[in-house]
N, C-alpha and C positions, 0 to 999 in steps of 0.2 A: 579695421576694427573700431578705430575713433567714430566715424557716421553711426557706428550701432550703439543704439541707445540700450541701456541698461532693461528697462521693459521689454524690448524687441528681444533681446537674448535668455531673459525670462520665459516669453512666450515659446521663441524655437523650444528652448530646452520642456516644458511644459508639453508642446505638439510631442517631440520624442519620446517621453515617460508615458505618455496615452497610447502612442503607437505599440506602445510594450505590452502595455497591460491590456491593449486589443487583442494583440497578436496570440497573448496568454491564454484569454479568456475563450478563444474561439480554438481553442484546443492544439496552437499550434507547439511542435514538441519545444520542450524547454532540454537542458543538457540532463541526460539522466533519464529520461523517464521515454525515450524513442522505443518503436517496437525495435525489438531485441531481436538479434541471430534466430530466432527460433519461432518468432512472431506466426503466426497460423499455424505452429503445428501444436501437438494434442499435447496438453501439459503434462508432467509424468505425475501419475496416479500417485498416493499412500495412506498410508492407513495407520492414525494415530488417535490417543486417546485425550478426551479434552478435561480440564480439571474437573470438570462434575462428572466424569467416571464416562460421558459420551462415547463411543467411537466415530469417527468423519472417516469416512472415503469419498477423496477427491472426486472420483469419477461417477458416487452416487448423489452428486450433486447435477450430472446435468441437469439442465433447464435453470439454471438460475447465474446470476455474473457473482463468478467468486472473487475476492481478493486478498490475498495469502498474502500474511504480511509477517517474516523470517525478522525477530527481533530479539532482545535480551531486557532483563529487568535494570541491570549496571549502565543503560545504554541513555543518557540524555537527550537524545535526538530522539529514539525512540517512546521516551516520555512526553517528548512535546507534541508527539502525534498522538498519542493517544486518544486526547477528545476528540481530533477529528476523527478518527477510525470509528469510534464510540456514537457519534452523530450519525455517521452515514450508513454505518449498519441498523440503528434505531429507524431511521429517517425512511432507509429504502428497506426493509426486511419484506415489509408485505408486497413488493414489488418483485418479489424472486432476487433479491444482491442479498450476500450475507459477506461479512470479514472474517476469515480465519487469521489467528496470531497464533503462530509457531517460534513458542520460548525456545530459543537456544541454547537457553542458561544450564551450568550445569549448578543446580542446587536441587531442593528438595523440591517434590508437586506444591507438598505444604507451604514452603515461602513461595513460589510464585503464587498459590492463590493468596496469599494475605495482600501480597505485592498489588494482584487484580482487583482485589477488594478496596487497598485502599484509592488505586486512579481509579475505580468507579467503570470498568472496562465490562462493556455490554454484552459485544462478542465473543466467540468461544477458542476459548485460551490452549490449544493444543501443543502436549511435551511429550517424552520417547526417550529408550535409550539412546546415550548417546552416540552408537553406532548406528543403530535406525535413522538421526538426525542428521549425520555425516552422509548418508546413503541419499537422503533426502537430499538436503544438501547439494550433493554432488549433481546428483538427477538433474537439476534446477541452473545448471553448469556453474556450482561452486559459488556461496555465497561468501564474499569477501569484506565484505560491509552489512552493517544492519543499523539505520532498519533496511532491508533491501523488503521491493513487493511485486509480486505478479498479478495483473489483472488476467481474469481466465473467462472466456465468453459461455454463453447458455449451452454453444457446442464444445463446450470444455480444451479451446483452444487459446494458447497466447496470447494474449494483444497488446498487454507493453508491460515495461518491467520499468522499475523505480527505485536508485537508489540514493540513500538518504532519505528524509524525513521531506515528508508531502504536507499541505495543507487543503485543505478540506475543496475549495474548488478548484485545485488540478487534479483530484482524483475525479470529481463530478465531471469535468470535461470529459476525463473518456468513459466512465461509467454510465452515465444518460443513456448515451448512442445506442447502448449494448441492453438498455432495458426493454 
C-alpha cells in the first residue's frame, strides 16, 4: 500500500463508482426492483375509482406499459417519488405508459386529493374500500412496504416489481424497452 500513490487510489476508487453507475444505467437489476416470482405472468386485474370520480381497470389498459405504484400520503419515501412518477407519466403518456398511484391510506377521498393537489401529482390517484385494497393487495402477493410498484407490459404482464422509493431513471431503464 506505501508504492500507491494517493491519486492512483483516487482513480481506482473513481474506475469502480463508474463501473456502478454503468452497470445501473444499462438496466442492470439493483436490490429491489429484479423481476419478481411472478414476472411474465398476467398482473391480477381491479377495478378502482380514481379521485376525479374515473373508474381504471387494469386489464382495460392493454396496449400501453402501466406502472401501479401502491403508496400512502404519511409515507416519506413515497413523497420523494412523486416528482418522479409525475415526470414520467407527463413525459411518456402520449407514448401508451401511464402511472397508476394506489392510496393505501385509510383517510378520506377528500384529504388524499388536497394531499394530490398540493405535490402537484399528474397521474391518476386510485383509492377503494379498504377491503377491496386488502384484496388488491393481496393479489399482488401482499404489499409489505410502500411505496412498493409493478411495472405491467402492453400484454398486461409482470416485468419487475420495486420496492421502496425509485428515482426517475431506474424506472426509465426498464420502461423504455417496453415502449
Amino acid at each position: 500500500m506505501k508504492n500507491i500513490k494517493p491519486l492512483s487510489l483516487l482513480g481506482l476508487s473513481l474506475i469502480v463508482v463508474l463501473g456502478l453507475i454503468v452497470s445501473l444505467s444499462v438496466g442492470a437489476p439493483a436490490p429491489g426492483n429484479s423481476p419478481p416470482e411472478n414476472a411474465y405472468q398476467p398482473a391480477p386485474d381491479f377495478t378502482l375509482t380514481s379521485l376525479d370520480g374515473e373508474r381504471y381497470t387494469l386489464s382495460k389498459l392493454r396496449g400501453k406499459v402501466v406502472l401501479v405504484n401502491f403508496w400512502a400520503t404519511w409515507c416519506a419515501p413515497c413523497r420523494q417519488e412523486i416528482p418522479d412518477l409525475s415526470r414520467l407519466h407527463t413525459r411518456y403518456k402520449d407514448r401508451d405508459f401511464m402511472v397508476l398511484g394506489i392510496s393505501l391510506d385509510e383517510i378520506s377521498p377528500e384529504k388524499i386529493q388536497k394531499f394530490a393537489r398540493n405535490y402537484k401529482i399528474s397521474y391518476p390517484v386510485l383509492h377503494g374500500p379498504r377491503s377491496e385494497l386488502g384484496k388488491i393487495s393481496k393479489s399482488y402477493g401482499g404489499i409489505q412496504a410502500v411505496p412498493t410498484s409493478f411495472l405491467i407490459d402492453k400484454q398486461g404482464n409482470i416485468r419487475a416489481k420495486y420496492i421502496g422509493a425509485r428515482r426517475e431513471l431506474i424506472f426509465l431503464a426498464d420502461i423504455i424497452p417496453l415502449l
